[in-house]
VMD Tcl script that draws the C-alpha trace (Angstrom):
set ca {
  {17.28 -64.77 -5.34}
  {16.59 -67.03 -8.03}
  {15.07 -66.98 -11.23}
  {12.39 -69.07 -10.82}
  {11.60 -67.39 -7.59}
  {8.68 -64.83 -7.53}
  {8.98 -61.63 -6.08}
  {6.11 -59.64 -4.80}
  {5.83 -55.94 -3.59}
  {2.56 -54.77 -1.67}
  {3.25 -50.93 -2.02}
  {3.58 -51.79 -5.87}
  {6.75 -49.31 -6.32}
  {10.68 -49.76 -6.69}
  {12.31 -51.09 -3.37}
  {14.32 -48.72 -1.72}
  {14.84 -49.84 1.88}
  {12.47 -53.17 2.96}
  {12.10 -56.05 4.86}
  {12.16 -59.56 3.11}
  {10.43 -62.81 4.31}
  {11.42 -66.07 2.14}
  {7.66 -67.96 2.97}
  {8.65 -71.22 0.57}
  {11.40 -71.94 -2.12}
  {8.72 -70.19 -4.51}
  {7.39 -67.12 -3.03}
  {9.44 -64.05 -1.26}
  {7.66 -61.12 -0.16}
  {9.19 -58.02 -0.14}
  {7.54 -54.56 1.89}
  {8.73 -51.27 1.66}
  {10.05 -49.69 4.93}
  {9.11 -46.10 5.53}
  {10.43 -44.23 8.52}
  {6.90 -43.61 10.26}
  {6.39 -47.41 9.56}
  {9.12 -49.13 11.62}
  {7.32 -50.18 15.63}
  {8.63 -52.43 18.72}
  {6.95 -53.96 21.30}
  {7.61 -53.01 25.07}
  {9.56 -55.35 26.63}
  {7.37 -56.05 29.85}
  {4.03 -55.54 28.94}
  {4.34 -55.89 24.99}
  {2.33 -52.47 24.11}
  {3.14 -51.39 20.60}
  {5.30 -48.42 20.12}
  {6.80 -46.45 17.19}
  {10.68 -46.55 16.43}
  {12.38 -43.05 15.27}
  {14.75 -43.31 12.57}
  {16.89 -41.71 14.63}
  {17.41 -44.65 17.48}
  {17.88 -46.97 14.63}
  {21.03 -44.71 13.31}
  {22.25 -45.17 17.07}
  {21.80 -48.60 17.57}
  {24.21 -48.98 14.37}
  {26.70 -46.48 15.34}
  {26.80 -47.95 19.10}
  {27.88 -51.34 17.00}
  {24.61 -53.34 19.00}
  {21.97 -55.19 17.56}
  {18.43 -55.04 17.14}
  {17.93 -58.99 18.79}
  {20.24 -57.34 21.52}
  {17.68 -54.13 22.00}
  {14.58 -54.14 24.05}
  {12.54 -51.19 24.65}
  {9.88 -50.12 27.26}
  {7.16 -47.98 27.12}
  {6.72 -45.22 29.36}
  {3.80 -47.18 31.98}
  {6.30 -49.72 32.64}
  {8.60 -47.17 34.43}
  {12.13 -48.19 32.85}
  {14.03 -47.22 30.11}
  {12.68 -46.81 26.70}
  {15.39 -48.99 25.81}
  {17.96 -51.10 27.18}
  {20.79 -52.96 25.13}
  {22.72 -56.13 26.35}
}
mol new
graphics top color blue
foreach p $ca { graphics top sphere $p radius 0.5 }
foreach p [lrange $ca 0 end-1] q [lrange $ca 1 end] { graphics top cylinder $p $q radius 0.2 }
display resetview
């Protein structure tokens, strides 16, 4: 990041794990990521659902990625996820 490049945090505390979006060559916003804070979207009918910490850890170890996993909630009738 450079210098001249402001850096803003919306939880207001020191970054331990967070996601980054670069919006212009001036402004990057940075949000903390908490465990009970991390959601998908079903892969048929796009209802929201909460991620466990847990899948994450498995999707890492399995050596996939997260493009390359789609999950389903449970009124769709498949999976809760599915990797390529």
């Amino acid at each position: 990041m450079g210098e001249d490049m402001e850096t803003i945090n919306l939880k207001g505390v020191k970054h331990l794990l967070y996601v980054k979006a670069k919006i212009n060559d001036q402004i990057e916003i940075k949000v903390d990521l908490y465990e009970d804070e991390i959601f998908t979207s079903c892969g048929t009918c796009g209802k929201e659902m909460e991620v466990e910490p847990e899948e994450i850890a498995e999707i890492i170890k399995s050596d996939s990625d997260f493009v390359g996993t789609t999950y389903y909630c449970k009124d769709c009738g498949l999976p809760k996820k599915k990797r390529k």
